[in-house]
C-alpha positions, -999 to 999 in steps of 0.1 A, spaced: -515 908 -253 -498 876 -255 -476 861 -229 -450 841 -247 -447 822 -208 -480 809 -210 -488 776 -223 -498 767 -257 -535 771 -261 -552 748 -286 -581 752 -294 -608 724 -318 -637 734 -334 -662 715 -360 -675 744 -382 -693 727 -410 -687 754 -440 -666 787 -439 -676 792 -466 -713 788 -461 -738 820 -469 -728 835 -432 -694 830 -431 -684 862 -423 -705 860 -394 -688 827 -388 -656 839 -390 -666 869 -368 -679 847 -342 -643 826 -347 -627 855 -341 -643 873 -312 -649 842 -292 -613 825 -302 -588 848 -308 -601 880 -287 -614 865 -255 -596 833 -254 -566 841 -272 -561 808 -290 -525 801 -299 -538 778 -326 -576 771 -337 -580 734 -357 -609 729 -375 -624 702 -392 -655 703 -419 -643 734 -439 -660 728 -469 -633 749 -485 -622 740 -522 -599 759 -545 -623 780 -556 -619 798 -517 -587 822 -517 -570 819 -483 -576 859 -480 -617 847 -479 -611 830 -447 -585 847 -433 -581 856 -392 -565 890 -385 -529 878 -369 -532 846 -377 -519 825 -406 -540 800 -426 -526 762 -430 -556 742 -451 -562 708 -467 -593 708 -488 -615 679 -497 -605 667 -532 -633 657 -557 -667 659 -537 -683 683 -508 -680 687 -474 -651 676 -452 -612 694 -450 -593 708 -425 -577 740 -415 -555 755 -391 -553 791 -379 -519 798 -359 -511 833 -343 -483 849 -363 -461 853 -326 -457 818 -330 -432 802 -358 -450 777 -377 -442 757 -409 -462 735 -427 -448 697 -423 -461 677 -459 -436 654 -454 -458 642 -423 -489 644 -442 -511 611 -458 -526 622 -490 -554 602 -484 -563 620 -453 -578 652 -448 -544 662 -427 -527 693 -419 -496 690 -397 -478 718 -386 -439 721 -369 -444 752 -340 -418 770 -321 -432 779 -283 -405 787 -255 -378 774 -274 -397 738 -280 -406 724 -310 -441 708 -314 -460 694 -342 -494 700 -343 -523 684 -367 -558 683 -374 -575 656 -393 -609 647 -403 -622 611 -413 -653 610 -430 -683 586 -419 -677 555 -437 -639 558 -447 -621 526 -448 -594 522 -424 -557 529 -437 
């Protein structure tokens, strides 16, 4: 059970595909490792070869709610964020670069706000 006086845990992961041929073993693993024994407040990951073709309820975590940016246009890369539903999150776009593979997040924890991202830059991207 989760201790709302306990720090924020964050926790970064590079998963290269949910949505590969095992990614319900994937998103097992996530899971049991992530959110049962280490009871992540939030898990960022980058290289979720997700595209609109993936329905959020494909890749979703029990208790946790799904933030996502998905590569535009080609293969590989994007970004997700899974945050436990104790915690009151809310999407920030207005933060966001649309040239980035970005998703920032406002969080409530012990009556402080925090803003949260995750970002991937692909090998050979120019600098902004």
């Amino acid at each position: 059970m989760r201790c709302s006086t306990q720090p924020l845990f964050i926790n970064h992961i590079t998963v290269h595909s949910l949505c590969a041929t095992d990614r319900t073993k994937k998103l097992d693993d996530i899971y049991s490792t992530l959110c049962i024994s280490e009871q992540a407040d939030v898990i960022c990951i980058s290289e979720s070869w997700l595209d609109a073709h993936i329905k959020d309820e494909d890749i979703s975590l029990p208790d946790y709610q799904l933030f996502r940016c998905d590569r535009q246009g080609q293969p590989g890369g994007g970004v997700a964020m899974y945050i436990h539903e104790s915690i009151p999150a809310t999407r920030r776009l207005d933060l966001e670069n649309k040239h980035l593979e970005l998703a920032i997040t406002e969080l409530t924890h012990q009556n402080k706000k925090f803003i949260v991202g995750t970002c991937y830059r692909p090998p050979g991207m120019n600098a902004l």
